[in-house]
Biotite code that builds the C-alpha atoms (Angstrom):
import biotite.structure as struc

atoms = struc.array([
    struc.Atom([1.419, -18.139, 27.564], chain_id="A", res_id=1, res_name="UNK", atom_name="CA", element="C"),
    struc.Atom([0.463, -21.210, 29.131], chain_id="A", res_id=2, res_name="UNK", atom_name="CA", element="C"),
    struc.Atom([-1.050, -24.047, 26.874], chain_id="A", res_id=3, res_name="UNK", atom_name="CA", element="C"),
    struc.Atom([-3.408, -24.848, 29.537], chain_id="A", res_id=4, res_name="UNK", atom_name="CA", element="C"),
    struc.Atom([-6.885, -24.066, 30.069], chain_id="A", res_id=5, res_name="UNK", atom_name="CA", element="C"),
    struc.Atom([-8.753, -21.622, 32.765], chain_id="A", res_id=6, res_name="UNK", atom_name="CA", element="C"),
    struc.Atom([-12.099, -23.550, 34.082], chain_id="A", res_id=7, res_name="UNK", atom_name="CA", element="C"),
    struc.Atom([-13.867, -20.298, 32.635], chain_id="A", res_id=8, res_name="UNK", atom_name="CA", element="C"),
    struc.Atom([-12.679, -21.826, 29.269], chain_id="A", res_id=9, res_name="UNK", atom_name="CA", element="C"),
    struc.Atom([-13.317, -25.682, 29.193], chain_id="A", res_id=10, res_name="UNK", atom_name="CA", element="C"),
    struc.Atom([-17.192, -25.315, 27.750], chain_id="A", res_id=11, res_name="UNK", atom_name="CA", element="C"),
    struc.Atom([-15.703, -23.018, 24.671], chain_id="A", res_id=12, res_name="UNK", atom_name="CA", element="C"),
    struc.Atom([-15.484, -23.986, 21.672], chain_id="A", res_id=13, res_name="UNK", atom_name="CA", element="C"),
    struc.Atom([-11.732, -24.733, 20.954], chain_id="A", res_id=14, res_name="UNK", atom_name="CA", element="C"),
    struc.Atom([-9.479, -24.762, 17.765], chain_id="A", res_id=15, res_name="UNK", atom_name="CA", element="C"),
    struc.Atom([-6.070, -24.548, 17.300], chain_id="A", res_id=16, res_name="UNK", atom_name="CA", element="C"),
    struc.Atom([-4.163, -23.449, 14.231], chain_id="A", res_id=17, res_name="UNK", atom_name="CA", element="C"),
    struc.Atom([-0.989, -25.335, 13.415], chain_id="A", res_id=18, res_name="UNK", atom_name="CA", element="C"),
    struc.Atom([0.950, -22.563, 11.072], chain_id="A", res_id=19, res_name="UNK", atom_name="CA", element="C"),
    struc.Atom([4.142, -24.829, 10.432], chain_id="A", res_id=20, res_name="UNK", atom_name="CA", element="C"),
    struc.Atom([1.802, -27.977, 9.047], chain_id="A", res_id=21, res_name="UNK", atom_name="CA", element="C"),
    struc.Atom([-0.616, -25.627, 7.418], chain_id="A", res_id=22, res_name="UNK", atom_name="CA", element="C"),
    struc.Atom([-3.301, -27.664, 9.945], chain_id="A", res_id=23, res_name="UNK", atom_name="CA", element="C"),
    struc.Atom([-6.588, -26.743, 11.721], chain_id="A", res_id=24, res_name="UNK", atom_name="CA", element="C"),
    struc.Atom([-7.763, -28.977, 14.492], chain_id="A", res_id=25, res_name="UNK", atom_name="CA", element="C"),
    struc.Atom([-11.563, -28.637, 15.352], chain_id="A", res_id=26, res_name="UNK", atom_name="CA", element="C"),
    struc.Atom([-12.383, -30.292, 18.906], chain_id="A", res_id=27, res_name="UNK", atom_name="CA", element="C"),
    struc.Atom([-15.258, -32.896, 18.530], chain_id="A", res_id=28, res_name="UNK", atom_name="CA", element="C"),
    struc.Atom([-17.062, -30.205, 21.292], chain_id="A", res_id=29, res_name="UNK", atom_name="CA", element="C"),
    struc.Atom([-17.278, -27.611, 18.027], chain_id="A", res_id=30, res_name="UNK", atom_name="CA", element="C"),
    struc.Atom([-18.923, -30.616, 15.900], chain_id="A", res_id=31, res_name="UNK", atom_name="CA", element="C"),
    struc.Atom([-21.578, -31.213, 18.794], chain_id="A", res_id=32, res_name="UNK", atom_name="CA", element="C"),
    struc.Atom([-22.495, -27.551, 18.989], chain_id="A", res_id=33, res_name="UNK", atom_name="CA", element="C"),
    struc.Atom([-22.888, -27.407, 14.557], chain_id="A", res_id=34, res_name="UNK", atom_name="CA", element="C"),
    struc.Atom([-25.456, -30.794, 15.385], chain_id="A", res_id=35, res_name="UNK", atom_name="CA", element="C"),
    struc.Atom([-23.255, -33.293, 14.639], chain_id="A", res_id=36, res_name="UNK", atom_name="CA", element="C"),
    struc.Atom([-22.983, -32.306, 10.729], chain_id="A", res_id=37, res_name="UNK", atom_name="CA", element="C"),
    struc.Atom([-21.319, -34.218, 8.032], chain_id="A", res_id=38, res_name="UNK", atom_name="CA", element="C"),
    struc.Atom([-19.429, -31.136, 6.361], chain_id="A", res_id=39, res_name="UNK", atom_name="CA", element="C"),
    struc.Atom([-18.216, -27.770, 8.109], chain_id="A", res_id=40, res_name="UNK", atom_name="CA", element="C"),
    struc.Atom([-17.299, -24.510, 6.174], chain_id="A", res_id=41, res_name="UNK", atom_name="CA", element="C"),
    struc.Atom([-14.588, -21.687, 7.188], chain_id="A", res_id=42, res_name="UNK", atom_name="CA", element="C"),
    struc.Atom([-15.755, -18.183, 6.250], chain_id="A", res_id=43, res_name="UNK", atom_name="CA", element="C"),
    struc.Atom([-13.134, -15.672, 6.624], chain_id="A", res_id=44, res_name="UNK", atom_name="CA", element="C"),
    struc.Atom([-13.429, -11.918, 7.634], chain_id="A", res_id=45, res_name="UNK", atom_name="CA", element="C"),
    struc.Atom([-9.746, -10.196, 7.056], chain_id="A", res_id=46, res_name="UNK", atom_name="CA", element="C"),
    struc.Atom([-11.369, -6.909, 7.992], chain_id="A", res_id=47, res_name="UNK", atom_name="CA", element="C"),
    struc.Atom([-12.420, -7.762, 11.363], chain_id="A", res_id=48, res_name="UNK", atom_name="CA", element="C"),
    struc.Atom([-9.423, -10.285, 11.556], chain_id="A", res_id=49, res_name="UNK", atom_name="CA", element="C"),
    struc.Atom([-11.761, -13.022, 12.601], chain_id="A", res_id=50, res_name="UNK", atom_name="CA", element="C"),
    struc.Atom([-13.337, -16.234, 10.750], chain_id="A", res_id=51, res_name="UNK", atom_name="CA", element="C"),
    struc.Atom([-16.375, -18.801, 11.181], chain_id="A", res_id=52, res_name="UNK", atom_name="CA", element="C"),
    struc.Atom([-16.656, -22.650, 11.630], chain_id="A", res_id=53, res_name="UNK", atom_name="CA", element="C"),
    struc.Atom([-20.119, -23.385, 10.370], chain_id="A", res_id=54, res_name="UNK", atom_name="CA", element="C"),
    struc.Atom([-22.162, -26.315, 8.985], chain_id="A", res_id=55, res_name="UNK", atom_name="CA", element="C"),
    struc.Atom([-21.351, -26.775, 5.378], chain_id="A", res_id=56, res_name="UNK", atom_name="CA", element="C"),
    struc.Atom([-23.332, -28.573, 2.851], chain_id="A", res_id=57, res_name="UNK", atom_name="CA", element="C"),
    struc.Atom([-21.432, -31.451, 0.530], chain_id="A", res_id=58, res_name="UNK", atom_name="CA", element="C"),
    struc.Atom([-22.167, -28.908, -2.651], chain_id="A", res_id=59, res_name="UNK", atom_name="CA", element="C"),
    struc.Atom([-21.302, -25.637, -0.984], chain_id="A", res_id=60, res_name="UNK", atom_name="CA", element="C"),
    struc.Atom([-17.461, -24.258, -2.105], chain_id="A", res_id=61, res_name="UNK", atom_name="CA", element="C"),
    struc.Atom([-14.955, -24.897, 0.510], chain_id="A", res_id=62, res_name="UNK", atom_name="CA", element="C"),
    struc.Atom([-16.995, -27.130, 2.740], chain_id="A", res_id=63, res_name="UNK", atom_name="CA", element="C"),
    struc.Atom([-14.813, -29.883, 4.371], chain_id="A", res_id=64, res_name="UNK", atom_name="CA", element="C"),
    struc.Atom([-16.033, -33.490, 4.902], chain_id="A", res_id=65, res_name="UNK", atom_name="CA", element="C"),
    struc.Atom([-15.840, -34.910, 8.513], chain_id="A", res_id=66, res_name="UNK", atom_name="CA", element="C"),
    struc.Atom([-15.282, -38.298, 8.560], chain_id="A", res_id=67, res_name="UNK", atom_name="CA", element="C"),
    struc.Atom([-17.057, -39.314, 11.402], chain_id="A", res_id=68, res_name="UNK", atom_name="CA", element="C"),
    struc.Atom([-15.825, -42.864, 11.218], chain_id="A", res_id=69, res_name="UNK", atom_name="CA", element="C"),
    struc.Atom([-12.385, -41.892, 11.787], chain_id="A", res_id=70, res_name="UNK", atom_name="CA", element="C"),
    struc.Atom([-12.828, -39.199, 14.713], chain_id="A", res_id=71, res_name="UNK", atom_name="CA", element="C"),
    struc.Atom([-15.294, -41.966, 16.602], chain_id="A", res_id=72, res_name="UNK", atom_name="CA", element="C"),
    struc.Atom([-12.129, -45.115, 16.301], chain_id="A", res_id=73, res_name="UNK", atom_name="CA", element="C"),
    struc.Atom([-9.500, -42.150, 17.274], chain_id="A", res_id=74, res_name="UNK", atom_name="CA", element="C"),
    struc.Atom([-10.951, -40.293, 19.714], chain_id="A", res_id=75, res_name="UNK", atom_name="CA", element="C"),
    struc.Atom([-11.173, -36.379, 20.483], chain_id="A", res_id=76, res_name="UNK", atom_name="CA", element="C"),
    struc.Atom([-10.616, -33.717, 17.212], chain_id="A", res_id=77, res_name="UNK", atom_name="CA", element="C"),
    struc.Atom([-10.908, -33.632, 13.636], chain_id="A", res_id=78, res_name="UNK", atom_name="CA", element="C"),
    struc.Atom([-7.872, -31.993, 11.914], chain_id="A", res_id=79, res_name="UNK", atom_name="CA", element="C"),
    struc.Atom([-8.009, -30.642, 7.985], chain_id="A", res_id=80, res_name="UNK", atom_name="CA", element="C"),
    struc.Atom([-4.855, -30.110, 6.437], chain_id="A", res_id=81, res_name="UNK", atom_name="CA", element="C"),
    struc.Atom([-5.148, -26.745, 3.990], chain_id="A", res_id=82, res_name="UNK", atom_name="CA", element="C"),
    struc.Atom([-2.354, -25.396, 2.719], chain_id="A", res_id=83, res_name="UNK", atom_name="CA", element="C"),
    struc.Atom([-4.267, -22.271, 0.648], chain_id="A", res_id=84, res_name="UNK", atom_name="CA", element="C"),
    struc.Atom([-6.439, -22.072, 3.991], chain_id="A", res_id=85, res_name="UNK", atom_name="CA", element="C"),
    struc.Atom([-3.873, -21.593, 6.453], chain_id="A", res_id=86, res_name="UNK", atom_name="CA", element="C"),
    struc.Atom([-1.741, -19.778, 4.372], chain_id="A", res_id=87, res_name="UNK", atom_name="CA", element="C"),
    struc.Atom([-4.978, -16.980, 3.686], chain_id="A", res_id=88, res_name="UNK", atom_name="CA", element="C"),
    struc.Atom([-5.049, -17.082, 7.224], chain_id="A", res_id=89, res_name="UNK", atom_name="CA", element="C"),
    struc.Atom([-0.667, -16.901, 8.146], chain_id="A", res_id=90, res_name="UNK", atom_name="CA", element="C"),
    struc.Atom([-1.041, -14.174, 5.665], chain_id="A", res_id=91, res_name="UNK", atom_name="CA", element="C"),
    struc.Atom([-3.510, -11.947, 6.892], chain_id="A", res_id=92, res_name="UNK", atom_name="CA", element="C"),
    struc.Atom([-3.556, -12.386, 10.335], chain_id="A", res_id=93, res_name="UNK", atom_name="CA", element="C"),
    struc.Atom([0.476, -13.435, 11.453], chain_id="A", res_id=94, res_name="UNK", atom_name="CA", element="C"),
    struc.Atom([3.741, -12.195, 10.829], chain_id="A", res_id=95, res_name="UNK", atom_name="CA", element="C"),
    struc.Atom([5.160, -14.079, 7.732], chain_id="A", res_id=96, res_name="UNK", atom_name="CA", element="C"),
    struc.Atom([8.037, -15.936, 9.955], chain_id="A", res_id=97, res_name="UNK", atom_name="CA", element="C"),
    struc.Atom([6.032, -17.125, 12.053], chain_id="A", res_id=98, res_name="UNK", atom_name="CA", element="C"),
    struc.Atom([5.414, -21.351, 12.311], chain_id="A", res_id=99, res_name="UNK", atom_name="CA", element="C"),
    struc.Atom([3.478, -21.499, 15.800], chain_id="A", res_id=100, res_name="UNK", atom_name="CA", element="C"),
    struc.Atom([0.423, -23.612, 16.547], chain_id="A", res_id=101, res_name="UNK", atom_name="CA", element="C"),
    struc.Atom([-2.488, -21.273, 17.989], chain_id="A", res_id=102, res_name="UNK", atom_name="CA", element="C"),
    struc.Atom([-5.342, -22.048, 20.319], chain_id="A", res_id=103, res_name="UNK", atom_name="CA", element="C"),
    struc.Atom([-8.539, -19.811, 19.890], chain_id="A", res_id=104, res_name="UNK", atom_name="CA", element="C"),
    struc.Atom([-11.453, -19.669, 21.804], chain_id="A", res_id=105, res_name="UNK", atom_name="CA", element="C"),
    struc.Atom([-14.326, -19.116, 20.003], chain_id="A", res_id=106, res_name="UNK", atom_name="CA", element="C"),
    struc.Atom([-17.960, -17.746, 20.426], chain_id="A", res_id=107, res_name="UNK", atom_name="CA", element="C"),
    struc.Atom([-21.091, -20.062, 19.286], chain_id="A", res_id=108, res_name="UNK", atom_name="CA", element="C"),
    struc.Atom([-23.714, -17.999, 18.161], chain_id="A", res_id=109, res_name="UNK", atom_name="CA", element="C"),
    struc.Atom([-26.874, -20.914, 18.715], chain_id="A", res_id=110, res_name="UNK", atom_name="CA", element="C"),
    struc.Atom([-29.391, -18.853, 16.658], chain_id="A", res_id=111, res_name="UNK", atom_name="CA", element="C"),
    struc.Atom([-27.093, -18.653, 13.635], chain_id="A", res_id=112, res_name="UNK", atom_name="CA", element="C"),
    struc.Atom([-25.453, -21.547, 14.664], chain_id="A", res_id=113, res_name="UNK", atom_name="CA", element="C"),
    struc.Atom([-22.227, -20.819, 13.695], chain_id="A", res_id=114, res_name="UNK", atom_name="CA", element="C"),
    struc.Atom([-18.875, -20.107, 15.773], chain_id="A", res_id=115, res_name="UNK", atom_name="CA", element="C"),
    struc.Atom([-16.499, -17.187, 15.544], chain_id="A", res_id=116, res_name="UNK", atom_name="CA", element="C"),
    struc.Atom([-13.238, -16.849, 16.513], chain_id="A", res_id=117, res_name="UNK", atom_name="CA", element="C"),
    struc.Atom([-11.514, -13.603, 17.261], chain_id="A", res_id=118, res_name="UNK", atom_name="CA", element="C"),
    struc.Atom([-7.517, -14.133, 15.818], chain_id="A", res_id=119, res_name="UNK", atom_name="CA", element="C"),
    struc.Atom([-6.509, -10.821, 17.894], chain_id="A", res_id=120, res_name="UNK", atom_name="CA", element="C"),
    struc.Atom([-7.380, -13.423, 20.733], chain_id="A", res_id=121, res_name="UNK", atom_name="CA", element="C"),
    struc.Atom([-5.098, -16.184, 19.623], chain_id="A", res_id=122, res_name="UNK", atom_name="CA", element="C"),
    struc.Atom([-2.237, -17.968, 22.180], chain_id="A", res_id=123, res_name="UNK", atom_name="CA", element="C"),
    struc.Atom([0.300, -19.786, 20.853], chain_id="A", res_id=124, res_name="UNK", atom_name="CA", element="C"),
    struc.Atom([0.410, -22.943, 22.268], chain_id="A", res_id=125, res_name="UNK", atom_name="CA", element="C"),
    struc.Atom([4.009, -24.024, 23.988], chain_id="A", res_id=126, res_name="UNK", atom_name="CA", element="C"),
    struc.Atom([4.712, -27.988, 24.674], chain_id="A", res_id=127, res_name="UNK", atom_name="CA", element="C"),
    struc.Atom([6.886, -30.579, 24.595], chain_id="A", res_id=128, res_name="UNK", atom_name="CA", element="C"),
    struc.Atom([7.656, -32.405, 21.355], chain_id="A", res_id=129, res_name="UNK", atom_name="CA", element="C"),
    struc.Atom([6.775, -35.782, 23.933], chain_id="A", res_id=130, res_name="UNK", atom_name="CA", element="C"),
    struc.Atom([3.126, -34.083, 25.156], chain_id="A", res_id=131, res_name="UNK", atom_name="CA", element="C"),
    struc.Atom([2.015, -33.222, 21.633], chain_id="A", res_id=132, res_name="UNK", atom_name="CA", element="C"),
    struc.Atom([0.180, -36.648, 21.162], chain_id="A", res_id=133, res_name="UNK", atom_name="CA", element="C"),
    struc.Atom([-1.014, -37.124, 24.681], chain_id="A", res_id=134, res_name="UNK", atom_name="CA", element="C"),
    struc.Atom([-2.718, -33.491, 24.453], chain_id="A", res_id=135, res_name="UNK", atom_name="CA", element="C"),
    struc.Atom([-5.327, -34.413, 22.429], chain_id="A", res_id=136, res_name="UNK", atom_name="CA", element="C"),
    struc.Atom([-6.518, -36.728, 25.170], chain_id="A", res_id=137, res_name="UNK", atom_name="CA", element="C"),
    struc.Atom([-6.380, -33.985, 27.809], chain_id="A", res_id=138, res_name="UNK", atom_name="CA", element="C"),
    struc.Atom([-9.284, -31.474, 26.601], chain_id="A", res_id=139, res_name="UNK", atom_name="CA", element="C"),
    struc.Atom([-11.459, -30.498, 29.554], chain_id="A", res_id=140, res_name="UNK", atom_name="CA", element="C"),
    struc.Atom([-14.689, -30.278, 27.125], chain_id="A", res_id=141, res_name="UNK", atom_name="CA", element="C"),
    struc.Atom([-14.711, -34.234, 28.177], chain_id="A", res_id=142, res_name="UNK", atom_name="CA", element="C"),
    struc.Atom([-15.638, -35.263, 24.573], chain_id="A", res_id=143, res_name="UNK", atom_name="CA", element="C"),
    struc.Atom([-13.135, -33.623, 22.139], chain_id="A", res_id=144, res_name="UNK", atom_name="CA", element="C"),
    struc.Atom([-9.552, -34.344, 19.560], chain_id="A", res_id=145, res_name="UNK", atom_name="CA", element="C"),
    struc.Atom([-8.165, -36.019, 16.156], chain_id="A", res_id=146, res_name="UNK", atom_name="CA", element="C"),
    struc.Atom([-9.251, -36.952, 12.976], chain_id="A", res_id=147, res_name="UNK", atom_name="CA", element="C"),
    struc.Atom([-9.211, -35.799, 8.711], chain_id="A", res_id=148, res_name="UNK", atom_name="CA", element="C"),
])
């Protein structure tokens, strides 16, 4: 699989999954879609083998603090490291062995105003060890990578 992007892709919301650093990298594009919010939730479906990225609230369980300070000095995604996260997610939805990083597209449901992403529809991502840090700077949603 390529770790490139079609132009039918660059306006959808974009995540990737980092299995081996038990990471999950939301592109600043996700954050403008959810409004901009100060704290995001994951809500996971294992039946349906899908989760959402959705606006949390500082006293709701799980919600994850964006640090907006941060994301605006470095530039383009905000990543949370979650080891019982990820590995409810490696668990249920990959093979045990497996220490890829995934991109998945999502949907964004405007109405709701959440975003759900299909992990049948996961890519692994191949690169260089060298083009890992200049990637984050290349996502075609214009505004998007790093952070907490």
């Amino acid at each position: 699989m390529s770790s490139y992007l079609s132009p039918t892709q660059w306006n959808k919301p974009i995540m990737t999954i980092d299995l081996k650093k038990r990471r999950l990298r939301l592109y600043k594009h996700i954050l403008r879609l959810l409004g901009d919010p100060d704290y995001v939730q994951f809500l996971v479906n294992p039946e349906k083998k899908c989760f959402l990225v959705r606006r949390g609230e500082e006293t709701e369980p799980g919600s994850q603090k964006i640090y907006w300070t941060i994301l605006n000095d470095s530039g383009q995604c905000c990543e949370f490291y979650s080891k019982p996260f990820v590995e409810t997610l490696h668990s249920v939805f990959f093979d045990k062995n497996d220490e890829q990083t995934y991109r998945i597209i999502g949907d964004y449901h405007a109405r709701r105003r959440f975003i759900a992403f299909d992990l049948k529809d996961s890519e692994p991502i191949t690169y260089e060890p060298e083009a890992l840090e200049s990637s984050c700077n290349q996502n075609p949603n214009a505004d998007t990578e790093y952070t907490n």
